[in-house]
VMD Tcl script that builds the backbone (N, CA, C; Angstrom):
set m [mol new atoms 258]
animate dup $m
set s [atomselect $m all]
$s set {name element resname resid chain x y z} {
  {N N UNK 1 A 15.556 -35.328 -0.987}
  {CA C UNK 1 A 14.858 -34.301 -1.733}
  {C C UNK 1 A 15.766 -33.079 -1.836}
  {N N UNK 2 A 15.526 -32.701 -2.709}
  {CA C UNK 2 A 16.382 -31.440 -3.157}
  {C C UNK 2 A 16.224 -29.889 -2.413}
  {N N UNK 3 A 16.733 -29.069 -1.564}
  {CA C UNK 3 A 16.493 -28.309 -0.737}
  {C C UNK 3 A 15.581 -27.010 -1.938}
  {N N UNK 4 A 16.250 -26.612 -3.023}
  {CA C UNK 4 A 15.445 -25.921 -3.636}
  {C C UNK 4 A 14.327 -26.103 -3.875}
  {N N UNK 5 A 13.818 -27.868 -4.202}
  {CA C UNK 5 A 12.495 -28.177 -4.450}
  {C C UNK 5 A 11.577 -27.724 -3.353}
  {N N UNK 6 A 11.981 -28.425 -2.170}
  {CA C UNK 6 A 10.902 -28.235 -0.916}
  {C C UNK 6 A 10.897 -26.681 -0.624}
  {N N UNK 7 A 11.856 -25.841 -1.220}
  {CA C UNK 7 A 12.041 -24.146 -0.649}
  {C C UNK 7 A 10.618 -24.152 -1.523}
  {N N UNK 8 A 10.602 -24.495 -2.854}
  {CA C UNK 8 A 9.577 -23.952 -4.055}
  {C C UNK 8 A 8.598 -24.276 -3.758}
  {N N UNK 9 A 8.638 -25.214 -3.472}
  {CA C UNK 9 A 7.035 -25.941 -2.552}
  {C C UNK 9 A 6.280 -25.093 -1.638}
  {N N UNK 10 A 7.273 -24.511 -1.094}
  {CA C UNK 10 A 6.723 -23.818 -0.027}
  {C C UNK 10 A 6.398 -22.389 -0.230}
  {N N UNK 11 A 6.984 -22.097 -1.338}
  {CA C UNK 11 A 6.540 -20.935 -1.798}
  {C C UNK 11 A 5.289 -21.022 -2.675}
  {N N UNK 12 A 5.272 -21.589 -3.493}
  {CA C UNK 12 A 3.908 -22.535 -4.324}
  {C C UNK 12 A 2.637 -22.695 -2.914}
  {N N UNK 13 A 2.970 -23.034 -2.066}
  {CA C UNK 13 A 1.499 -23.639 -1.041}
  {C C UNK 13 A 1.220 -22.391 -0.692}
  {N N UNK 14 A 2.099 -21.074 0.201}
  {CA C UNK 14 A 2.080 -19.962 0.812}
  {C C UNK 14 A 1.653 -19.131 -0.566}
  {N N UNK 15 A 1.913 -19.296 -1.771}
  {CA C UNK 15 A 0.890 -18.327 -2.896}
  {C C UNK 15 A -0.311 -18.751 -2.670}
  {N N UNK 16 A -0.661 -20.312 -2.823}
  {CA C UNK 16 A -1.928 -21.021 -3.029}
  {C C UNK 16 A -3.058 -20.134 -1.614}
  {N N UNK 17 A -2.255 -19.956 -1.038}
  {CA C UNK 17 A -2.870 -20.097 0.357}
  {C C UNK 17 A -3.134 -18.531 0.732}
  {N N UNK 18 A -2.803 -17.360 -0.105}
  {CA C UNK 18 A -3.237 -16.199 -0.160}
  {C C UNK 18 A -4.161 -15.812 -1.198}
  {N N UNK 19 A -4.860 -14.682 -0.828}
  {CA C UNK 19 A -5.518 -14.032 -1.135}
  {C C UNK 19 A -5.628 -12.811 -1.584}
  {N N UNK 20 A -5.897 -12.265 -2.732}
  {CA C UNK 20 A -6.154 -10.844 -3.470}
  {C C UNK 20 A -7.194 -10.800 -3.632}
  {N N UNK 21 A -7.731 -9.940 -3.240}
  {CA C UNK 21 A -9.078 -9.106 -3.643}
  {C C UNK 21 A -9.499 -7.479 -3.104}
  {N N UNK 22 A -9.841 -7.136 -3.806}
  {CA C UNK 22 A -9.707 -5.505 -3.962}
  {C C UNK 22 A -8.834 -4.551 -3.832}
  {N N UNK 23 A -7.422 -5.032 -3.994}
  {CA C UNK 23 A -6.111 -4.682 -3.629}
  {C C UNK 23 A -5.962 -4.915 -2.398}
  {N N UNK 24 A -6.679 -5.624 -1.572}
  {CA C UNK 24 A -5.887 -6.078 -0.399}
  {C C UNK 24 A -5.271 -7.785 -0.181}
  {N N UNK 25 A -4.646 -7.640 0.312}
  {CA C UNK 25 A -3.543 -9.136 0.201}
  {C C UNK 25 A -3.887 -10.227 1.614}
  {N N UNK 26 A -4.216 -11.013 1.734}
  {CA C UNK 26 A -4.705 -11.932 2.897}
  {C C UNK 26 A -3.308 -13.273 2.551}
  {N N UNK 27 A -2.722 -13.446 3.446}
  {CA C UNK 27 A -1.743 -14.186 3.612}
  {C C UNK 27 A -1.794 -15.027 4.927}
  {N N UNK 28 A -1.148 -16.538 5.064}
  {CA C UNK 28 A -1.607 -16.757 6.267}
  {C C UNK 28 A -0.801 -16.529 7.023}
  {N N UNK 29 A 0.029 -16.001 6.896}
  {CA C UNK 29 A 1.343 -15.321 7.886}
  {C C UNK 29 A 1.325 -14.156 8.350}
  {N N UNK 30 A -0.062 -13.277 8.640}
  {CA C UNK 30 A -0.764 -12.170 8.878}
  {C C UNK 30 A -0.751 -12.473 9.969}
  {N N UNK 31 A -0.055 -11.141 11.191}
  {CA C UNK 31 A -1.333 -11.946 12.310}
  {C C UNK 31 A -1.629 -10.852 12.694}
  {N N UNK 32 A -2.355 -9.809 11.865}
  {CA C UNK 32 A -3.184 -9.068 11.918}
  {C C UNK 32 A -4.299 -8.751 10.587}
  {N N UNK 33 A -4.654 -7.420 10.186}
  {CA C UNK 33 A -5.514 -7.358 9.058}
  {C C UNK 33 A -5.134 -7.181 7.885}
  {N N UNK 34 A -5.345 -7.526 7.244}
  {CA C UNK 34 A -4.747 -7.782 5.870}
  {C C UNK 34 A -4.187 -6.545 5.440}
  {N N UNK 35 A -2.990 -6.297 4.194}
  {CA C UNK 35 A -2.344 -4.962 3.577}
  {C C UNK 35 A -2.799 -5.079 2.635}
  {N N UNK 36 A -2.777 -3.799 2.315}
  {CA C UNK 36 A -3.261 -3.456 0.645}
  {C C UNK 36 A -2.115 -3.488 -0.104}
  {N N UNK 37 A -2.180 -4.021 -1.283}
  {CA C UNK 37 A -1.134 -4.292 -1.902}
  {C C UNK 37 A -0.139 -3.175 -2.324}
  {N N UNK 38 A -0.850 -1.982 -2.230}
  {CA C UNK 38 A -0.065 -0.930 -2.837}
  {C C UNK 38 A 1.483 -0.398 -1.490}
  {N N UNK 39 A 0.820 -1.121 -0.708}
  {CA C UNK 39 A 2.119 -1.119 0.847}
  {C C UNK 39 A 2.722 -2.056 1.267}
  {N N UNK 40 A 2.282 -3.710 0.226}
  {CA C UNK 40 A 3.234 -4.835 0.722}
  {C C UNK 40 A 4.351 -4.691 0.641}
  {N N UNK 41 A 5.382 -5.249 1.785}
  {CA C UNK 41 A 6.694 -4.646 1.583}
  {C C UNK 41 A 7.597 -5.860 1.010}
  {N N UNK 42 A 8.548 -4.892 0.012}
  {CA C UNK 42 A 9.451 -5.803 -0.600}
  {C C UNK 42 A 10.529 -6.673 -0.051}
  {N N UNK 43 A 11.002 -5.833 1.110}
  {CA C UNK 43 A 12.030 -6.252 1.973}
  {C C UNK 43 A 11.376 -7.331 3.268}
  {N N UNK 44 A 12.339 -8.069 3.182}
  {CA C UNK 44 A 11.502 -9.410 4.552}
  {C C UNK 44 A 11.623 -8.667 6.039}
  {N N UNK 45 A 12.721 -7.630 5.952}
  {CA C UNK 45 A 12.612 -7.064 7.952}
  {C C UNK 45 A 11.641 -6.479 7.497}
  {N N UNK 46 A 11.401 -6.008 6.352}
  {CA C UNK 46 A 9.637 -5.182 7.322}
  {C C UNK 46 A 8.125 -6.268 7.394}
  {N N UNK 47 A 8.585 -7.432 7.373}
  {CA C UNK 47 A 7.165 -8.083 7.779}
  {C C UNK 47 A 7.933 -9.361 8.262}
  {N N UNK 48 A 8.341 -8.832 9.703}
  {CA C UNK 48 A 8.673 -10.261 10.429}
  {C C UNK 48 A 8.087 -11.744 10.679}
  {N N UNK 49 A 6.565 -10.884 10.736}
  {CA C UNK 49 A 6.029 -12.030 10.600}
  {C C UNK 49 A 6.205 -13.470 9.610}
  {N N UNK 50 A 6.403 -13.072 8.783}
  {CA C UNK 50 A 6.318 -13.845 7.576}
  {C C UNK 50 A 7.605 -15.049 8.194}
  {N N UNK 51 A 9.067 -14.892 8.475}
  {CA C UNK 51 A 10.127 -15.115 9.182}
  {C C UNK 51 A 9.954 -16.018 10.100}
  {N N UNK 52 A 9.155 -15.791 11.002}
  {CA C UNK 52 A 8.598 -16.357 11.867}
  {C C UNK 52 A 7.585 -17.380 11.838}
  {N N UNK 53 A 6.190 -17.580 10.346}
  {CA C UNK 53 A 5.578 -18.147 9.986}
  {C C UNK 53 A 6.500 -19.561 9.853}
  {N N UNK 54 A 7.233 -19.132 8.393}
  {CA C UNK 54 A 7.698 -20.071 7.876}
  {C C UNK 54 A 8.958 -21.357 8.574}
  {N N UNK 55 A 9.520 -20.707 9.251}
  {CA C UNK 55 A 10.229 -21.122 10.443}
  {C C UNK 55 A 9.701 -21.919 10.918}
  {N N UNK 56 A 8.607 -21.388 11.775}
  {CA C UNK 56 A 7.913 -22.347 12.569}
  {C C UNK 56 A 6.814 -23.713 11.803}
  {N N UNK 57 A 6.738 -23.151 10.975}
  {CA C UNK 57 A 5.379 -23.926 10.220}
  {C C UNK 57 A 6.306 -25.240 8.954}
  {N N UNK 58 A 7.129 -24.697 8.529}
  {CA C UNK 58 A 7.656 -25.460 7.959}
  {C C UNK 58 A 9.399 -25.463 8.164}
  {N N UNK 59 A 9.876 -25.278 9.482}
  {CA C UNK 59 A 11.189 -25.646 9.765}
  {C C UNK 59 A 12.652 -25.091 9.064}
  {N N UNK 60 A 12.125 -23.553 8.450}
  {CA C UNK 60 A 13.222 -22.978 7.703}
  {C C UNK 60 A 14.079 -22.927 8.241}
  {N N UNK 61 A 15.072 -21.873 8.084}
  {CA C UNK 61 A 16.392 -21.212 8.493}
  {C C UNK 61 A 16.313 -19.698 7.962}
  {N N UNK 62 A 16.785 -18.942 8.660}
  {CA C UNK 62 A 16.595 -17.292 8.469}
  {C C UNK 62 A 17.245 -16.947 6.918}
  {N N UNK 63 A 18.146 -17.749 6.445}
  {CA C UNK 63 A 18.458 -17.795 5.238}
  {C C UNK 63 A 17.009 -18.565 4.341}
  {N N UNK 64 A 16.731 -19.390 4.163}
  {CA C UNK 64 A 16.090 -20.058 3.823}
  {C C UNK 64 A 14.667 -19.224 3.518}
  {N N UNK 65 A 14.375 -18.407 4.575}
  {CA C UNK 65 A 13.125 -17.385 4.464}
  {C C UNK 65 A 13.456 -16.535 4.004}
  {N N UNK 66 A 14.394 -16.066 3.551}
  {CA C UNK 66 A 15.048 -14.983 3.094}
  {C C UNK 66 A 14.460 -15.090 1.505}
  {N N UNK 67 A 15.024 -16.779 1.233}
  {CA C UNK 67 A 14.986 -17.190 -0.841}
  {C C UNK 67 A 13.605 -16.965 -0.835}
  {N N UNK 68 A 12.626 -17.889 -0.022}
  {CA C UNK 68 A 11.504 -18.250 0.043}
  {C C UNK 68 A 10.366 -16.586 0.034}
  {N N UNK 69 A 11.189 -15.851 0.988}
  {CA C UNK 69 A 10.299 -14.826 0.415}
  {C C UNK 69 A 10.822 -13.625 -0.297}
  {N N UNK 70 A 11.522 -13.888 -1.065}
  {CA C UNK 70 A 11.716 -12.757 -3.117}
  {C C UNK 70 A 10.971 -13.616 -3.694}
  {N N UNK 71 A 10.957 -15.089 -3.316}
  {CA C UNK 71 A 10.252 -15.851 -4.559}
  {C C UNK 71 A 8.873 -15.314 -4.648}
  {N N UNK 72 A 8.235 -15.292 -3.273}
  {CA C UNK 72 A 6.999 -15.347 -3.091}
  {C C UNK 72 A 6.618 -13.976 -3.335}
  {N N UNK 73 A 7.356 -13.179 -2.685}
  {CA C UNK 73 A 7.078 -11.597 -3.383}
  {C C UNK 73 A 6.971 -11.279 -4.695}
  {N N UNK 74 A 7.765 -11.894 -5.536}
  {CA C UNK 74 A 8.111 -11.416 -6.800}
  {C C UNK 74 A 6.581 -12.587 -7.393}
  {N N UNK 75 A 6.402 -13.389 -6.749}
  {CA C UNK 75 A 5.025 -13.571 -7.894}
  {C C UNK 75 A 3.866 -13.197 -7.386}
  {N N UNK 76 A 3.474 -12.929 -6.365}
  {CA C UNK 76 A 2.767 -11.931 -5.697}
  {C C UNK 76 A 2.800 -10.574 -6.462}
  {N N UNK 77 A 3.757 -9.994 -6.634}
  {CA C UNK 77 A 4.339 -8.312 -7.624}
  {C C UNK 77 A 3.668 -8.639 -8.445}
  {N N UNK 78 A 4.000 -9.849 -9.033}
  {CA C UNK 78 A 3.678 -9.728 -10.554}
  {C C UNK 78 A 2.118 -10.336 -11.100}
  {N N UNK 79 A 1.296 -10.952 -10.145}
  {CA C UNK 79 A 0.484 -11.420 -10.407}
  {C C UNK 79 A -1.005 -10.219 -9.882}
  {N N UNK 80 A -0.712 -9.116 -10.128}
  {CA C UNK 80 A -1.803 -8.268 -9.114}
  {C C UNK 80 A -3.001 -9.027 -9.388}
  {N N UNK 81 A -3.608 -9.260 -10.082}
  {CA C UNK 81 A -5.127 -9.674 -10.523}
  {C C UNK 81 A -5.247 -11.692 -10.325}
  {N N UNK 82 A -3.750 -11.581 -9.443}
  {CA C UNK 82 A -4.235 -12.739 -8.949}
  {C C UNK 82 A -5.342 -13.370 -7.980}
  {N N UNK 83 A -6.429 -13.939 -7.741}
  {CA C UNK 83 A -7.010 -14.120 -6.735}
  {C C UNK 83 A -7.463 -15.605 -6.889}
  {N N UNK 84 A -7.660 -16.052 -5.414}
  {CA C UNK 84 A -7.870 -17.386 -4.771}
  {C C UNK 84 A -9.048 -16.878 -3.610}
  {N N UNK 85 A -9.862 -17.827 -3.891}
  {CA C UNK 85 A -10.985 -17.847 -2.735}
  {C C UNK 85 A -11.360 -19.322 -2.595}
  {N N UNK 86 A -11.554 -19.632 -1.249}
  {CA C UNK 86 A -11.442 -21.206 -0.765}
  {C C UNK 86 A -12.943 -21.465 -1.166}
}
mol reanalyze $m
mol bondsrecalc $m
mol representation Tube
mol addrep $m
């Protein structure tokens, strides 16, 4: 399998798998209370967590979380009025 595919994948499941609603952002790589979108941060050192999610959960590399989250940021940015509810 192609390393970009499974990166996209994983960015694709980790969108699927968040949440927008009322400008606040529910992600499952939170491990606290959700941010309001107007303070999600663009840069990956300021939400280690996320680093640490993906790593562990799906076997990245600190590079690897790096691609995985501009991807995920940048459609997150761009999708504000996105929302998912299970």
């Amino acid at each position: 399998m192609n390393q970009t595919y499974y990166l996209d994948r994983v960015v694709n499941k980790l969108v699927s798998e968040t949440i927008i609603d009322g400008g606040k952002i529910f992600a499952p790589f939170f491990n606290h209370s959700p941010y309001f979108l107007s303070s999600f941060p663009r840069y990956l050192p300021s939400l280690p967590s996320f680093s640490e999610y993906v790593i562990k959960e799906y076997g990245l590399t600190e590079e690897e979380s790096e691609y995985v989250w501009e991807q995920y940021w940048d459609i997150i940015n761009n999708r504000p009025n996105y929302s998912k509810h299970p």
